[in-house]
LOROTOR-351555 format. One record per residue (C-alpha): residue in one letter; y, x, z. Coordinates in pm, whole numbers, plus 50000, padded with zeros to 5 digits. Each point is the difference from the previous one (the first is absolute). Layout:
# LOROTOR-351555
AYXZ/...
# end
This chain:
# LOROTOR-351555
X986924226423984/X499465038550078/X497385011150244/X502254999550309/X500974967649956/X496384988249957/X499105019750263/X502524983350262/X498954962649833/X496135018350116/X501155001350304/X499424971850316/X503264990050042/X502664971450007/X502134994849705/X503025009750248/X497855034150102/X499795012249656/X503114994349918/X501475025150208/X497635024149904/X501695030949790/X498614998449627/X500625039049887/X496605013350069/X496644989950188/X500785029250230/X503164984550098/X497984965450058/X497795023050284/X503175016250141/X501454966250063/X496394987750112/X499605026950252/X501344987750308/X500085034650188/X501715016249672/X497115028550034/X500815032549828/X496915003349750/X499365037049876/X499194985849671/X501344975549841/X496774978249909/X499094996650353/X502804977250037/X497874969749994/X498545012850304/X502404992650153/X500284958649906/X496774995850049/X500874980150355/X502564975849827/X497944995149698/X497044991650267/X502314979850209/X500764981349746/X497074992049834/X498334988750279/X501924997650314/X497504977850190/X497375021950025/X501625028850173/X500025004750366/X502445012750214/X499745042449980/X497504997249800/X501585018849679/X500625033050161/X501355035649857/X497215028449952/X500415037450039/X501495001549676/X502624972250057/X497944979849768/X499734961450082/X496274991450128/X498444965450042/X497854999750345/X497174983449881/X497745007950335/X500854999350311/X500285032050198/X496735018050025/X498055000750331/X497285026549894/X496834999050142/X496635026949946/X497024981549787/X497515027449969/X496324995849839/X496835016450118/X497615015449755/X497304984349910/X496525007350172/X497484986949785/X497775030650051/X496864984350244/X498375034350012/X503255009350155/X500804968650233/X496465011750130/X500965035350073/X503404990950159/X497344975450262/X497895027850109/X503095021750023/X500954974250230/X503184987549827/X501614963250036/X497264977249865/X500954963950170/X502144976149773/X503105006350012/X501624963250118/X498005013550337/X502945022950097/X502414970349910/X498724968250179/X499484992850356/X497184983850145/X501704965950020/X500835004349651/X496305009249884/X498774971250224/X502254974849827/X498875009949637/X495855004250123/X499444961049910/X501144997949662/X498545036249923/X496754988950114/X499954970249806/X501435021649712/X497195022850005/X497144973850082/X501174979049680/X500265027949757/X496145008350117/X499104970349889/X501514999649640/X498235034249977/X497344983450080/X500164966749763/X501195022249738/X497315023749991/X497494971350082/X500764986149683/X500115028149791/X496505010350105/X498364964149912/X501784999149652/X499415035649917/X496314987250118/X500294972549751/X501645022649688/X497255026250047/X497414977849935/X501784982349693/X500075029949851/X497215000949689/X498455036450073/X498194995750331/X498095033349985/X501335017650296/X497215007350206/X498195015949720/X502585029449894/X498405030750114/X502315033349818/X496835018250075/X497834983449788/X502725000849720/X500935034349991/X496815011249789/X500724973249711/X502414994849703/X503525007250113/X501144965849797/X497034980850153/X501235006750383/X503634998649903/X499154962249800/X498434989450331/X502395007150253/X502884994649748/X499794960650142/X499375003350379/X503165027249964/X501614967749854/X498904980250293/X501165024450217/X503695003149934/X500524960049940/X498304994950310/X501765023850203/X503664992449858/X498834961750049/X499665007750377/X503265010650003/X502024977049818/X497864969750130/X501185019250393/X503374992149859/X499764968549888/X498544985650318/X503055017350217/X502194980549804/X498384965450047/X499355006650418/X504015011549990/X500424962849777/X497694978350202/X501645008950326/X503164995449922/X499134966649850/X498364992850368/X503345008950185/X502374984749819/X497784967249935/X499964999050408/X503385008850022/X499645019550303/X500345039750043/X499855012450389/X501005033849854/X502374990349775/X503175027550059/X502704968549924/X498394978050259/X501445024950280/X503254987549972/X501924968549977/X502045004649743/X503744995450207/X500295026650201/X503465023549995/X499815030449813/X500635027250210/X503635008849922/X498605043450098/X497384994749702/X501265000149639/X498365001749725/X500595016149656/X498744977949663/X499585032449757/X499434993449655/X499115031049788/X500554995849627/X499525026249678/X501084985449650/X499514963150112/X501544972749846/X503635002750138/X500804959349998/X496744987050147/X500205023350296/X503524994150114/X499194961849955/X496985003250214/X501655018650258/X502974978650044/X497464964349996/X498195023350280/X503185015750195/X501474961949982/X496744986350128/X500675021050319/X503704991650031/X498904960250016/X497625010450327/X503195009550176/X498125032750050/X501415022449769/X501995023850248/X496575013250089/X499305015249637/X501585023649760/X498495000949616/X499795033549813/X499295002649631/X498515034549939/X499965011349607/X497785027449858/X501684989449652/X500255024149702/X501344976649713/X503545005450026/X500874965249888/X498094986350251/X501445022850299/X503734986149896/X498544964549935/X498725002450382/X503225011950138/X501964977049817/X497474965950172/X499805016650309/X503724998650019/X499814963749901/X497504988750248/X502445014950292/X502964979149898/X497714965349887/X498015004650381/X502605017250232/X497745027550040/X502305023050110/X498155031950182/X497274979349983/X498355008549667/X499715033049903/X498895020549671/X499085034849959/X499065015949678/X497635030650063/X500915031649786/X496485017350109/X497194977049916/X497315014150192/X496674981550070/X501184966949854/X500294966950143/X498555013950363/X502285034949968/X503094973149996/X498634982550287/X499335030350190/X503745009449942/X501154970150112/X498305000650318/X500755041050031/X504044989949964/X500104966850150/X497064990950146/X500445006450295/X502774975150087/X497234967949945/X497164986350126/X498544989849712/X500224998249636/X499054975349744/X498905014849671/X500634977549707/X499145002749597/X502455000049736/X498404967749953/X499344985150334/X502094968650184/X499694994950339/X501394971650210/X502075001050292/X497144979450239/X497505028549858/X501955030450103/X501234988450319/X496404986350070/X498425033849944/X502705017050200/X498704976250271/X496805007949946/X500545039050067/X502104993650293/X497034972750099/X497345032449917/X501495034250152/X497055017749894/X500064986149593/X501065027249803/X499914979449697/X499634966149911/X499584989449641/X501314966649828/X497744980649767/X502454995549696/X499534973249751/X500265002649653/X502764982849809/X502825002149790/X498335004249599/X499624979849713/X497425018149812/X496604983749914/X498335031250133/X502295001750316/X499664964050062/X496765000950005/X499445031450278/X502564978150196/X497934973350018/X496985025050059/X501505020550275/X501754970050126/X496244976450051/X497885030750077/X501975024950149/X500624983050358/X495815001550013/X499915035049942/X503395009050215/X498744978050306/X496475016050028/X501365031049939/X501394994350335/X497134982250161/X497645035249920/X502985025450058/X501904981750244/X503065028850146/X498155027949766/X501204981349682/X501965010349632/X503775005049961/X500544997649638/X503125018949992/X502664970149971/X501434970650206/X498735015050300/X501515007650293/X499365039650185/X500495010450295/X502665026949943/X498855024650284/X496815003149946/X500415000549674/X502435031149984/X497555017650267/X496714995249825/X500304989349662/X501525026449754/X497515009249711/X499375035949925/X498865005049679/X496525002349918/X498695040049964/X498845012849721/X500454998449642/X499154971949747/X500974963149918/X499024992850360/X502305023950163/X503264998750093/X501954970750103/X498564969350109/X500384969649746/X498494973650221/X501895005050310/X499514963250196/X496135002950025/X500475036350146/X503144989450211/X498174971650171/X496585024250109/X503025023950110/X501244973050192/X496884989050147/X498755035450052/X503025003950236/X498904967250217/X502404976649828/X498804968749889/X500274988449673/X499744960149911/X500414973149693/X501904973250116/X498044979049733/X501594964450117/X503575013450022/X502094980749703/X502825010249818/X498975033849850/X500085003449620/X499235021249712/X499885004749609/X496945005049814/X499915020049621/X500864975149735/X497175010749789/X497045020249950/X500915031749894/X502995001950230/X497064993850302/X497875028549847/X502905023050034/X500274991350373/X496225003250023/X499985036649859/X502345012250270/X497794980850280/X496955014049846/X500965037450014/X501684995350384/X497024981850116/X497545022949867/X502835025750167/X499144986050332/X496475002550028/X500355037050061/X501484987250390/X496264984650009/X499175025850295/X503495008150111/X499565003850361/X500234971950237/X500844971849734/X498454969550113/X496934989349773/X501634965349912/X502635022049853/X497105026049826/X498174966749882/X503964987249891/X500125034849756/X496054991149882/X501104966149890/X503185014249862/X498105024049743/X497574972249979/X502214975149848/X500365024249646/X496585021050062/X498264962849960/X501705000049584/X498455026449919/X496404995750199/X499614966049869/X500795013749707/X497095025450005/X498194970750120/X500354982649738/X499445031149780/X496475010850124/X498744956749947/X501145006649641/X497815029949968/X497524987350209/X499644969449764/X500475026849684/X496915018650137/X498294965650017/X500594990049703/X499145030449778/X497575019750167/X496224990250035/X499284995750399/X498045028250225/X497544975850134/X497945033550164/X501895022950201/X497245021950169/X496995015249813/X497044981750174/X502104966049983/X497714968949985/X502124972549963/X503365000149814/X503414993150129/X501574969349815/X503534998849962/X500374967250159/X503354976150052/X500754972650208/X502584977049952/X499734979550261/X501015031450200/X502935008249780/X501214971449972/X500044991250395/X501435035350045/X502494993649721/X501044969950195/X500015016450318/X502495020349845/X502244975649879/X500214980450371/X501155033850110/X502755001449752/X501114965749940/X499384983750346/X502915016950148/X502104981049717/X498554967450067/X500205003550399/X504285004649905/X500264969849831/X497994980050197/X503035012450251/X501884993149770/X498674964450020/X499704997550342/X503975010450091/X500904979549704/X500475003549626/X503054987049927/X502265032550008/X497135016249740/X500684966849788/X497484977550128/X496715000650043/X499005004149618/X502345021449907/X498985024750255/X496684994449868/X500285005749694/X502675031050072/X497025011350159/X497255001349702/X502995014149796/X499975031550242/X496635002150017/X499715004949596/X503135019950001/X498705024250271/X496555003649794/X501885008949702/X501515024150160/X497775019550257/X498385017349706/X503235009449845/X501215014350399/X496485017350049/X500785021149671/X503905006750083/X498795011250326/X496835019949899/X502725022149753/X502405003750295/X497115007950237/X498795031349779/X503055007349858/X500825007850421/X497295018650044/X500185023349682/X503905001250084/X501014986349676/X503534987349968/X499934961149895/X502684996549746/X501554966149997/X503374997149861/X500454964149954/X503314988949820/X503084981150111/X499904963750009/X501794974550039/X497434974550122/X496805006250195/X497934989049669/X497555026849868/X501025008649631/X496934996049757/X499835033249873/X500085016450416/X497004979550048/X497855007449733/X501075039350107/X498784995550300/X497254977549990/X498675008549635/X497145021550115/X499104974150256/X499854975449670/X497865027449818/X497585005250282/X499654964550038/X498974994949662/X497915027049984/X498084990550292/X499754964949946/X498645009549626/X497265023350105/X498904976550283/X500124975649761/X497565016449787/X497415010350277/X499854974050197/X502314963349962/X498454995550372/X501455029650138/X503604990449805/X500054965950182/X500165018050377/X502935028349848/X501964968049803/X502735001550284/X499965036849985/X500205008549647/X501834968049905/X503205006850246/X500085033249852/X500374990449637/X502694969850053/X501495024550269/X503635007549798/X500634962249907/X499344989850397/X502325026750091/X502284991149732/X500094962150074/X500015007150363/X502835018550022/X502124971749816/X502664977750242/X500014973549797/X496334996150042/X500945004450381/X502574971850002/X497834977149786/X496914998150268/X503174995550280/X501374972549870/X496284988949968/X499385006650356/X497665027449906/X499475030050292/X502434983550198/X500955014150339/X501584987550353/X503415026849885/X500404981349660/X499374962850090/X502285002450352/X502175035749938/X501035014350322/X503525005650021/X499895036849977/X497585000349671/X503124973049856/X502865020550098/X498585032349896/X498964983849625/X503964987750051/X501265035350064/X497875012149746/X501474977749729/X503335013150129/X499205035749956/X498604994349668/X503194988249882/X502595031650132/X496915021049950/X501235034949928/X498605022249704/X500405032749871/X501115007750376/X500555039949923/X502784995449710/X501894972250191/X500105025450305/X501525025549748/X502504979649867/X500584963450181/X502325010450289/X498384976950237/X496475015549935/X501285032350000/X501724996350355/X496654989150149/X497765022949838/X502515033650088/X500314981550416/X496195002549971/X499315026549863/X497405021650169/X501025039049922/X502725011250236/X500185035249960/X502805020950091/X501935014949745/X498865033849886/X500705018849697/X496305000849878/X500244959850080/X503234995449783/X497645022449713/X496924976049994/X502064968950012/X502235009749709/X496705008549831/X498854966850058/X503164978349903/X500565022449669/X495984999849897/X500064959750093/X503194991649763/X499295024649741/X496754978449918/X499414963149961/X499554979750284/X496494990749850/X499005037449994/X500844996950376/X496754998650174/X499154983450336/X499905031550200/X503345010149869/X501564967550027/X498735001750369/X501805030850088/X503284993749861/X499184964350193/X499625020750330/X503215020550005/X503364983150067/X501515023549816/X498685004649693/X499574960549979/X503905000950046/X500555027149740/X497994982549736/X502124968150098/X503045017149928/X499105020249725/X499054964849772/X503004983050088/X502635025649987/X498605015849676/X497834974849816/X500665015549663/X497845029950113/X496914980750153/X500254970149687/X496074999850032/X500414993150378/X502974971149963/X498174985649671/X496254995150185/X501884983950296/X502334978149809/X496774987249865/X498944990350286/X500764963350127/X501004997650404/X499364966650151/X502914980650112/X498494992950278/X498485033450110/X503225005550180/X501694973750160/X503545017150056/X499875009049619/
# end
């Protein structure tokens, strides 16, 4: 068989097609495929010319009508998009300056809110109550917060041994022995810093059980006057003038779970009867070339399997600029401004059809919510370690979600996914200017929700959590290092943020929103020092002879003294604070009924699991964190290049990599305590203990058959694995189904598979007009690309030969009309296996 031959057998067509296909050359094959017989100025631009047959054939229900259209260059194009409808999306620069929001006040500049300008009196009237109440319930978690934190403080300063203070006068120690004075404040300097950083991390502590215990009181009662879904019924019409956009914006994601998630969610919508009123748009920053075919190749299969016709769009971005919210401001700078709203989904999030009609609703219900977040549920993994923060975020999270909304109330988070915006106000008031100055925290912003929402807000726009709104889901990480590499991008945006702090006019739920942000990675490493300054505190104890006289004339000496009756009520104090939110969700749990957890014991005893594997693992978190924390600060660049694999499990050797100082420090510390004081050891035995069996947790975490083993034993069972809604079954179903006509090595089967080459050269990106200096750099390209390997063929390159129709058509031509010349080419490709079933007209 010569290479035409096989070529034509490549090609998507009948039997009776082929046959009357001329054999003499694969030019002649692109001649006889070219239905307008164009006259190509070279002859391996021919294929250029098939490239609408060989697309029509391969997948001939997923075109619409005009939508493969000529370009300037008589080139065939495939009209992903619709037709742009551009709108302006500008951002202000920042003001964080209060020396100079001062000035501009007694210069007599704009100083009231800017939402004044916006609303009318009716409108401020209408949103007075819950504002009020708002305000008057956040006072008092100030208050409870603080009020506890003083009393425990209280009650830790007077545990400590050294109670001295009244006596150190640095008068009466500057005449005596340097290393006398510095031996006697040495411990009350101690004191100082454990006290101080246990104010603060104590202040944290207690937010997060007032947050807990309220929830737990509204949804044990059941009954939420200022619940955001109560103000509607659930039935009403859409309003046929309002549509809505679902925009999902993905960057190197895993090609077959998003297209199955998408069509369970875009499915979900078409069984409302509602789907008329939405459009879905799939909006790739993607760099791996394999992957960018891969998605064109599924996105043309989800338009023929769900009739999506001009419907569902996809758009891969040639200028990634400012990441995941630089594609969404795009979006909404092109097309925007033909929607209401939009719907921002994850590469990994499922939505049902009852959800995003019901927060359509709800915005229509709400015309001064400018964004109303979803409460998605975790589900969807089989790891041990993912199982088990399912079941975690799953029992506790609803406590923490619904009294984040009883203290926030329409001044709440949007976490940056299965959300719906208020496209408008969004455009108008929400672009992100990059943050001034030079450093790791300058530039673009990482952590855009956070700052969207106080944008949002800022403006006058409400922004809600729709906590008791079902039918919004979410993946978590499958293990722990693949959540630490999550949590080192969060870390660096949230610390980021708190430069906004004193932005002018944000609202102080919003400044208090950036506080707990940086909180929630500044506690790692401030518990760490915590934790730090006891050790040496109990070092000093232990090996240094106590200053019982701190002032010259001193009668009496100060005894260290301790109290355990103190600690140990303190100690316990502690504990309620952490653990009582747990207990308060499963006696929910209890109360709403067991059986969906596995029954009343099984929850029970899911529960204690947690609870130890959450012990082991705060200490190994509070270290992770601490490194990304400084390594922010000093602008270091975390290197983490984990390898390829094809499981979620954590391979032995990564883990002792990563955590084999943890083990080290663990050991060291437990040793040396060990040796000064076995008292001491017994309070730091969760701390130093979780650090040294640190790799084999993550290890035999990260395992799925470990996973599966406590499912089928009913272990950290949830409501989405005992009763599956229908869209979590149908997208596992569509997932199984892309699995098997998964497409790899995406890049070589667009240079030589004719089907993959059609669709890759319709969507290709760079449509230049011809010039001479063009024709230069692309001959450049196409000679440097075949004169190497195609493993020597890095990503960027790949990308840019990926881009241009034409050189992606050259190369196609080149390794099938000469293969004898590019046998390095032909020989890596024909090693290469193409599933049967990638291509269903194959």
């Amino acid at each position: 068989m010569n290479k035409t031959t096989e070529y034509i057998d490549a090609l998507p067509l009948t039997d009776a097609e082929k046959a009357v296909l001329p054999t003499e050359s694969i030019l002649s094959v692109h001649q006889a495929l070219d239905a307008g017989h164009t006259d190509w100025k070279r002859e391996d631009d021919t294929p250029l010319g098939s490239v609408t047959a060989r697309l029509q054939h391969s997948w001939p229900d997923s075109l619409g009508k005009e939508q493969l259209i000529k370009d300037e260059e008589g080139r065939a194009q495939l009209q992903a998009m619709p037709k742009a409808k551009r709108s302006s999306m500008f951002p202000d620069p920042w003001r964080t300056n209060p020396i100079g929001r001062f000035w501009d006040r007694l210069r007599g500049r704009e100083v009231a809110p800017r939402y004044l300008s916006r609303l009318t009196k009716e409108e401020q009237a209408h949103e007075q109550k819950w504002r009020t109440v708002g305000s008057i319930r956040r006072y008092i978690l100030l208050l409870l917060t603080l009020a506890q934190t003083v009393v425990a403080t209280w009650y830790m300063k007077t545990i400590l041994p050294y109670q001295g203070w009244a006596l150190i006068n640095p008068t009466d120690m500057a005449g005596q022995n340097l290393w006398v004075s510095f031996m006697q404040l040495l411990p009350y300097v101690l004191q100082t810093g454990i006290l101080i950083l246990f104010a603060v991390l104590f202040c944290w502590v207690s937010a997060g059980f007032w947050t807990a215990l309220m929830g737990f009181l509204q949804l044990l009662i059941g009954r939420d006057k200022y619940s955001i879904s109560h103000s509607t019924v659930g039935d009403e019409p859409l309003n046929p003038e309002h549509r809505t956009a679902l925009i999902m914006p993905i960057c190197n994601e895993d090609v077959d779970r998003v297209f199955a998630g998408l069509r369970a969610t875009w499915e979900s919508v078409k069984a409302t009867g509602q789907q008329q009123h939405f459009d879905v748009y799939i909006l790739s920053d993607s760099y791996n070339p394999d992957i960018c075919v891969a998605e064109q190749k599924a996105w043309m299969e989800l338009i023929a399997e769900v009739q999506g016709e001009g419907q569902i769009f996809y758009r891969r971005r040639r200028r990634r600029v400012k990441r995941k919210s630089g594609n969404i401001d795009d979006f909404c700078r092109r097309w925007g401004s033909q929607y209401s709203y939009m719907v921002v989904l994850d590469a990994d999030s499922v939505m049902s059809g009852e959800c995003l009609t019901g927060l359509v609703r709800l915005m229509e219900a709400n015309p001064n919510a400018g964004i109303i977040q979803s409460s998605p549920k975790a589900s969807g993994m089989d790891t041990l370690y993912a199982r088990c923060q399912q079941f975690a975020t799953r029992v506790y999270g609803p406590l923490f979600t619904a009294g984040l909304h009883f203290w926030q109330l329409g001044e709440s988070h949007y976490w940056g996914h299965n959300a719906i915006i208020r496209v408008k106000p969004f455009i108008e008031h929400c672009a992100l200017a990059p943050l001034p100055g030079e450093g790791s925290f300058a530039g673009s912003i990482l952590s855009h929700d956070f700052v969207e929402a106080a944008l949002m807000r800022r403006a006058g726009w409400g922004v809600w959590i729709a906590y008791d709104l079902p039918g919004s889901y979410e993946e978590l990480p499958p293990n722990l290092l693949d959540e630490l590499k999550r949590d080192r991008r969060w870390c660096h945006g949230n610390l980021m943020n708190f430069r906004l702090f004193l932005v002018k006019g944000m609202h102080p739920v919003h400044r208090a929103v950036f506080l707990t942000g940086v909180m929630s990675y500044l506690s790692a490493p401030l518990w760490f020092m915590f934790l730090a300054l006891s050790t040496a505190l109990q070092v000093v104890h232990a090996l240094t002879e106590p200053q019982y006289f701190l002032q010259p004339r001193q009668l009496f000496p100060v005894w260290p003294q301790w109290r355990p009756e103190l600690a140990i009520a303190l100690f316990a104090s502690t504990m309620v604070l952490l653990f009582l939110p747990k207990l308060l969700s499963i006696i929910l749990v209890w109360c709403k009924g067991p059986k969906e957890y596995g029954g009343f014991f099984r929850v029970t005893i899911s529960l204690l699991l947690e609870v130890l594997f959450s012990v082991l693992l705060a200490p190994v978190r509070m270290l992770f964190h601490t490194v990304f924390v400084v390594s922010a600060f000093l602008g270091w660049e975390v290197v983490w290049n984990s390898p390829q694999r094809d499981d979620d499990s954590t391979p032995w050797g990564e883990a002792f990599m990563r955590h084999g100082s943890q083990l080290l420090l663990g050991l060291v510390w437990a040793a040396g305590m060990a040796w000064l004081d076995l008292r001491f050891l017994f309070w730091l035995a969760p701390i130093v203990f979780s650090l040294i069996l640190s790799p084999f947790v993550s290890v035999i975490s990260s395992r799925s058959k470990v996973g599966l083993r406590t499912k089928r034993c009913k272990l950290f069972l949830i409501p989405e694995e005992y009763s599956p809604p229908q869209v979590l079954v149908d997208t596992d179903n569509y997932l199984e189904l892309n699995r098997s006509r998964s497409l790899e090595d995406g890049f070589m089967h667009a240079v030589f598979n004719p089907s993959f080459n059609a669709l890759a050269t319709a969507m290709a990106t760079a449509r230049h007009r011809s010039s001479r200096v063009l024709e230069i750099a692309r001959d450049r390209h196409v000679e440097q690309a075949l004169n190497e390997t195609p493993e020597k063929l890095n990503r960027d390159r790949r990308l840019v030969l990926l881009s241009d129709p034409v050189t992606l058509s050259r190369l196609h031509y080149r390794v099938w009309s000469a293969p004898e010349k590019y046998l390095s080419w032909v020989n890596h490709y024909e090693e290469l296996k193409l599933n049967p079933l990638t291509l269903k007209a194959k």
